[in-house]
N, C-alpha and C positions, 0 to 999 in steps of 0.2 A: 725472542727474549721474554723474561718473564715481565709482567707490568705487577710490583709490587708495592703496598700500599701498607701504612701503619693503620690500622683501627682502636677507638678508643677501648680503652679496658674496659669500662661500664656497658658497654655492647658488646661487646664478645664471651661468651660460654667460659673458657679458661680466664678473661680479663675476671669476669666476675667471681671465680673460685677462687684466685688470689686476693682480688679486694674483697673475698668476704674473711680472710686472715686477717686483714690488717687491722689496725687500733681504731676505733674511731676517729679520731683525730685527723689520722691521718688521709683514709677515705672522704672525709670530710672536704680535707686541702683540697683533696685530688679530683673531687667534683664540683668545687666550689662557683666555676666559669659556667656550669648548665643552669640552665632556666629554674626555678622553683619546680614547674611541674617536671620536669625532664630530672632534679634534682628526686626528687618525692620517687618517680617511677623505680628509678636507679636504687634509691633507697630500698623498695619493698624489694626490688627483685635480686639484691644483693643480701637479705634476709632470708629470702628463699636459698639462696646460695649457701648462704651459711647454715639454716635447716636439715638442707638437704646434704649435704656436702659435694654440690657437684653445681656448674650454673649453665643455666639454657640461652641459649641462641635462637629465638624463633622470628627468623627474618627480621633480625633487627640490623642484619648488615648487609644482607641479599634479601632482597624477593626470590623466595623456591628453593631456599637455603635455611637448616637446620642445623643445633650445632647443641654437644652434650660437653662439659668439660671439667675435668676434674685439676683439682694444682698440683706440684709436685715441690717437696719439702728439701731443701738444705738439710745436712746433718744436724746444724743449730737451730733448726724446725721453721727458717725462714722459708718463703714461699720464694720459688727461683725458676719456675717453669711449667708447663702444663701437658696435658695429653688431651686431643680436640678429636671427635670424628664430625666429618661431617655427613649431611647427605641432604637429597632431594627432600623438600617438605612433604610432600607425597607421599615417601615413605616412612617417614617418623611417626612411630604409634607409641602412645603413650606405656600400653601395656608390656613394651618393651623395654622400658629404660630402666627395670629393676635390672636385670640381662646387662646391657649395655654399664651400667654404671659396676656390676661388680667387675664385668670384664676390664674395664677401666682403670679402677683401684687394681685391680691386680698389675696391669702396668704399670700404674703408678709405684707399689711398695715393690716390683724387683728393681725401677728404675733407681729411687733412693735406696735400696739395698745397693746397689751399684755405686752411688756416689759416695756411700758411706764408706765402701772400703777402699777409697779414692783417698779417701780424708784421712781413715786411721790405719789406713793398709791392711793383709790378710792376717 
């Protein structure tokens, strides 16, 4: 059987590509239970998130586990979902992720192409 577990948004790759969408406000609420520093971390690396438009995973939820993740957009531009690869940290090379992130967003925009004519039909 599988053993399946929630992790928090602020440590996961796609957690943090959605909450780098959200309002201040609201990210705010949603980390308000961490520590100051664990607050502060969350903060910069959700910054990066938003920079970059994609958020990194570097063992923050395994040891020897990497994780690249971009969000995925409602038709009313609300954040509703994600696209995550992961792998071995061993193999994650930095000078890769330009590669990987367009490959990404490409999934990502036929994915909301896809739900778009979900919504308004063909």
């Amino acid at each position: 059987f599988l053993d399946l577990k929630a992790l928090p948004a602020h440590l996961t790759s796609v957690g943090k590509a959605i909450l780098a969408l959200l309002d201040e406000k609201r990210v705010s609420w949603i980390l308000s239970h961490l520590s100051e520093a664990e607050r502060s971390r969350a903060n910069r690396e959700l910054a990066a998130a938003q920079h970059n438009g994609y958020g990194i995973n570097n063992q923050r939820t395994e040891t020897g586990l990497t994780a690249l993740g971009v969000a995925v957009r409602a038709p009313d531009g609300q954040p509703i979902a994600g696209v995550s690869p992961s792998m071995p940290s061993m193999r994650f090379a930095k000078d890769r992720v330009d590669g990987w992130v367009r490959k990404l967003s490409a999934a990502r925009a036929a994915i909301e192409r896809e739900l778009a004519q979900h919504v308004t039909g063909p």
